[in-house]
C-alpha positions in Angstrom: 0.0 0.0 0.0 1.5 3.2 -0.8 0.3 6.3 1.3 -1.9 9.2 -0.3 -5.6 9.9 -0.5 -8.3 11.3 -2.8 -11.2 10.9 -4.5 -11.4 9.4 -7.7 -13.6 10.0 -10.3 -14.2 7.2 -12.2 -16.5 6.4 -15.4 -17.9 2.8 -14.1 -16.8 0.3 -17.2 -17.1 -3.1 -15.3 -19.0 -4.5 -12.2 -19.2 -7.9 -12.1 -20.1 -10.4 -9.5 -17.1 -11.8 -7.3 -17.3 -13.8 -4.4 -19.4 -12.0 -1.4 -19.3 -8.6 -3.6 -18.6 -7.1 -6.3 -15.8 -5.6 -8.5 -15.9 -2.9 -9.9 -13.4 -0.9 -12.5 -13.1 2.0 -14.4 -11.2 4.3 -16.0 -9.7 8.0 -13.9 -11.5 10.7 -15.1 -8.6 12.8 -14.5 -5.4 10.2 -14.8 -6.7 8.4 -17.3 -5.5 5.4 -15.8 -7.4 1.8 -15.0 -8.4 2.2 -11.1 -10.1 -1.6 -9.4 -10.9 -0.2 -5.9 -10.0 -2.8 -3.9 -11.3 -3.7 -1.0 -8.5 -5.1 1.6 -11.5 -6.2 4.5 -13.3 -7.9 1.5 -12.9 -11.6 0.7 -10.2 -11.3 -2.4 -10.5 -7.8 -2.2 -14.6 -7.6 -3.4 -16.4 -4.6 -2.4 -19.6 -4.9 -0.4 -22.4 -2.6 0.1 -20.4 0.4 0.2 -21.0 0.6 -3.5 -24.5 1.2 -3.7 -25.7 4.5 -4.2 -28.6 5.4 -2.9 -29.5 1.7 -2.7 -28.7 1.6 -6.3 -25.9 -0.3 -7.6 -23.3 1.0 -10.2 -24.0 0.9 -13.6 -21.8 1.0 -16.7 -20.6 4.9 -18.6 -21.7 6.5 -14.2 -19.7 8.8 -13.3 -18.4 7.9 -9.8 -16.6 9.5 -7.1 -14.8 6.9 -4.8 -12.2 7.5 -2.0 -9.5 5.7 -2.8 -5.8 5.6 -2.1 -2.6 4.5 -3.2 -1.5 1.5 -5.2 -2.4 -2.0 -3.7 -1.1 -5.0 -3.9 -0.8 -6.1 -7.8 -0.9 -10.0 -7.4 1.5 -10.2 -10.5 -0.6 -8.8 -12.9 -2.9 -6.2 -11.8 -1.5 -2.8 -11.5 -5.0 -1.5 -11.6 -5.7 -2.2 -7.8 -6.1 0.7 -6.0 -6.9 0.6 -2.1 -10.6 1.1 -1.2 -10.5 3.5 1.9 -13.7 4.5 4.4 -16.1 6.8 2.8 -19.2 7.0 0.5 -19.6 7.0 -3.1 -21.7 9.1 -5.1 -23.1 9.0 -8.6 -21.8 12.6 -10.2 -22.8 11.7 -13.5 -23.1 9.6 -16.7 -21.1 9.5 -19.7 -22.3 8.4 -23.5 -21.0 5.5 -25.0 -19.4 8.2 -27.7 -18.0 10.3 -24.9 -16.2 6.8 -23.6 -14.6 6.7 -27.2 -12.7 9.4 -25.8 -10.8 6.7 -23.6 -10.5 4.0 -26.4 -6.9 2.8 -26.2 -5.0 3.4 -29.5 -4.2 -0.1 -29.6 -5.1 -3.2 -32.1 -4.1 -6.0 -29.5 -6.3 -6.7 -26.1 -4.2 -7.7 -23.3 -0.9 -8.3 -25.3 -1.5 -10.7 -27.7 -3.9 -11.6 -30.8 -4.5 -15.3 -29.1 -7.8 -15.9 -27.9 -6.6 -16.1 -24.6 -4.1 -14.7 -22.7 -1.4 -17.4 -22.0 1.9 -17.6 -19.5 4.0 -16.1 -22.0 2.2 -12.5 -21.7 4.5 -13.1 -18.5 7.7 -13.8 -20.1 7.2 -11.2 -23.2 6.1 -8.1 -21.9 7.9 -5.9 -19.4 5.9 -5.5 -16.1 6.0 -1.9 -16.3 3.1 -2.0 -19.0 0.7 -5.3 -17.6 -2.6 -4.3 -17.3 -5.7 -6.6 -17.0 -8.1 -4.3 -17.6 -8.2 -2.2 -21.2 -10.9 -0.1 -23.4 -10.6 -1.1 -27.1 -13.0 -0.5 -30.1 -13.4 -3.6 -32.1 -14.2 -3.3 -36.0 -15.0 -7.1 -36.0 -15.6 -9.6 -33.4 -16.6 -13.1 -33.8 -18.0 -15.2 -30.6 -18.8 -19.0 -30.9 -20.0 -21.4 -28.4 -17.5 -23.9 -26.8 -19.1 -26.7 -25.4 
């Protein structure tokens, strides 16, 4: 954990189900970076009720304002991870999915490769100093099939 404290604002581009929580991610209004509050009293860091607005949970392209501190714990491969600290979190505002464009990454390959997974070898091939698990990309073609 490295000292310093703020609030971020953060457009909301994932909460997903994990564990007892949730995690949530997006990306610094201000930083532009990735920031995964992360919640060091959760179970694997998920974040509980503190999340809810109102009683309302999160949704994608909100504008949030979250207290959050330094970097956290990366686990190898999430720089992301920032520490969740005491404190509510409001709803400031939502974004269109044409104002998110503005974020897009000006990058053709998701998560370091053009595999359809990420493999071990992300590891061994790309410098730690630019991992990231989380990223923003515009896709002019995708394909999905069903794997048994």
């Amino acid at each position: 954990f490295v000292a310093g404290t703020n609030m971020a604002r953060i457009i909301c581009l994932a909460n997903s189900y994990k564990r007892e929580g949730r995690c949530i991610a997006g990306i610094d209004m201000d930083t532009g970076e990735w920031v995964r509050p992360f919640n060091p009293r959760g179970h694997e860091g998920a974040i509980g009720n503190e999340r809810l607005i109102n009683g309302n949970e999160p949704k994608i392209l909100d504008v949030l304002e979250i207290p959050i501190g330094g970097k956290f714990k990366d686990y190898g491969c999430q720089p992301e991870n920032r520490i969740l600290l005491s404190g509510g979190w409001q709803k400031i505002g939502t974004i269109s999915p044409g104002d998110a464009l503005g974020y897009v990454e000006k990058e053709d390959l998701l998560l370091h490769n053009k595999d359809k997974k990420v493999d071990i070898g992300f590891f061994e091939n790309v410098p730690k100093e630019q991992w990231k698990s989380l990223q923003l990309i515009q896709v002019q073609s995708i394909n999905f099939s069903k794997n048994s």
